[in-house]
C-alpha positions as CSV (number, residue, x, y, z in Angstrom):
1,X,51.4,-12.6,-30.1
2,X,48.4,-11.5,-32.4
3,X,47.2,-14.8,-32.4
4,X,47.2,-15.1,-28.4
5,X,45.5,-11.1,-28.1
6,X,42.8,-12.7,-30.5
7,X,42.0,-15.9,-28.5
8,X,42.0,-13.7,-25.0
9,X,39.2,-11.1,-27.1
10,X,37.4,-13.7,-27.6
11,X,37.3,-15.7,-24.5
12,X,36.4,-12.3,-23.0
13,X,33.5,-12.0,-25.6
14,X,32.0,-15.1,-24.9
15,X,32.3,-14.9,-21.0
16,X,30.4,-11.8,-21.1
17,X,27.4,-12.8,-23.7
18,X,27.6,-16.0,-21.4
19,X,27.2,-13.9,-18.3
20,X,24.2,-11.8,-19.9
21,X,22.6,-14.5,-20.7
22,X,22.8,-16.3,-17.2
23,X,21.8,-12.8,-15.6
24,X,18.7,-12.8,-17.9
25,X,17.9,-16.3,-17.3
26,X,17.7,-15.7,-13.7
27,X,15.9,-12.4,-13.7
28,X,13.2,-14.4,-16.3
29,X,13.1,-17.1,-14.3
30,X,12.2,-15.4,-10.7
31,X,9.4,-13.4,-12.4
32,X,6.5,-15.9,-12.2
33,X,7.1,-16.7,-9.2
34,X,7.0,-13.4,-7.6
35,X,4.3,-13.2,-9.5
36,X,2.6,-15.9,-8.5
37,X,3.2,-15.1,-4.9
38,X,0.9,-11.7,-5.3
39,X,-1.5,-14.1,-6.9
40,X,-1.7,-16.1,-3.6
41,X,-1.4,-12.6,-1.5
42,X,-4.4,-11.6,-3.6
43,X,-6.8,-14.8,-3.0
44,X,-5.7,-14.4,0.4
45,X,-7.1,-11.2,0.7
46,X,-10.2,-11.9,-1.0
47,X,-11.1,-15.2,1.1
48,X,-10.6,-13.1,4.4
49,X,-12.9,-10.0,2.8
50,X,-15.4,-13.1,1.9
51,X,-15.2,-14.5,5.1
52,X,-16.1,-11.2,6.4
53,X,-19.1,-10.4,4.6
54,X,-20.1,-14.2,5.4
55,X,-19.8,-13.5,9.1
56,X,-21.6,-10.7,9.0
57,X,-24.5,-11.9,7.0
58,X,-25.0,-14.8,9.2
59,X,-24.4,-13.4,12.6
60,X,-24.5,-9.8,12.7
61,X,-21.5,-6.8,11.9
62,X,-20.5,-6.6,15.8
63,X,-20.8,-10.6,16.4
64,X,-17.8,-12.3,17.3
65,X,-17.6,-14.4,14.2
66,X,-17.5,-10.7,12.4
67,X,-14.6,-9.7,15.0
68,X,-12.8,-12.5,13.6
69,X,-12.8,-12.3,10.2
70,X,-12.2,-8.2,10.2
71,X,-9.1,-9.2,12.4
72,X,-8.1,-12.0,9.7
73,X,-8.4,-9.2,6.9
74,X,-6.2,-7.3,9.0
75,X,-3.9,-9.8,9.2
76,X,-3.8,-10.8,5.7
77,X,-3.3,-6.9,4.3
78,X,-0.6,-6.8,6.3
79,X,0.9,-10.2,5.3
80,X,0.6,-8.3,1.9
81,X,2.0,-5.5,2.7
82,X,5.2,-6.4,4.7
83,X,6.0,-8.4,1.8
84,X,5.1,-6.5,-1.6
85,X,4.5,-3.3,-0.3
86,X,0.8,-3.4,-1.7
87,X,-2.3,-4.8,-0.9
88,X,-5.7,-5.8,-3.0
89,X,-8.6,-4.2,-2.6
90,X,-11.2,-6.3,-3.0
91,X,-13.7,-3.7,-3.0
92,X,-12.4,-2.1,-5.8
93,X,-10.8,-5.1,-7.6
94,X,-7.5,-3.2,-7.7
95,X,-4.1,-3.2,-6.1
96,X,-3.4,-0.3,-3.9
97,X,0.3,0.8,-3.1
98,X,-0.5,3.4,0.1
99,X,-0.9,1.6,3.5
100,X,-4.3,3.6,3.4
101,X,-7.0,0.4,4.5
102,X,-9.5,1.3,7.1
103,X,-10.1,-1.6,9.6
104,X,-13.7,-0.8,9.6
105,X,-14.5,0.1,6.0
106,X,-17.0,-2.8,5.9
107,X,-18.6,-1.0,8.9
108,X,-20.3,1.9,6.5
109,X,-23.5,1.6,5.8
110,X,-24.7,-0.4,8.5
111,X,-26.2,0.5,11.5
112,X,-24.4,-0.6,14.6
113,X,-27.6,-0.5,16.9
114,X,-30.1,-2.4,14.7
115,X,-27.5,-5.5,13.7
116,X,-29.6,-8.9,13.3
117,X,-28.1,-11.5,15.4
């Protein structure tokens, strides 16, 4: 009987280092790519603020071409944010965790009467 209480303690012990180490394996494992995913939401939000500022250099802050682009930053902020719950700043080269953009931060600074088309 000993002998049989022995083997079942130790069947139990190595199912549950076994288990531990499965659940670690996993949890390690899923990292870079979630990782990696905020990496792509981050370029993505960065090509749209570039586009932006490219539009707007070439054809003017209230063009069409500038319409576009701020409505593509939009869209990729809220890509961002529906799936991390943050969104980069490009502006301030940091991530920000409030829903707090302004659709017309770009807009400061420039005079909306006197845009070069």
């Amino acid at each position: 009987m000993r002998i049989f209480l022995t083997r079942i303690i130790k069947l139990r012990g190595t199912s549950s280092v076994a288990a531990v180490a499965l659940a670690g394996f996993m949890l390690l494992a899923g990292s870079p790519r979630a990782m990696a995913n905020e990496h792509d939401c981050q370029k993505r939000i960065a090509r749209a603020d570039h586009r932006l500022h490219e539009a707007a250099e070439h054809h003017g802050w209230n063009s069409p071409q500038a319409d576009r682009a701020r409505a593509q930053l939009h869209e990729a902020r809220e890509f961002c944010w529906g799936h991390y719950h943050r969104w980069w700043d490009e502006d301030g080269h940091r991530w920000r965790t409030e829903r707090d953009w302004d659709e017309h931060d770009h807009d400061r600074g420039h005079d909306r009467d006197h845009d070069h088309q």
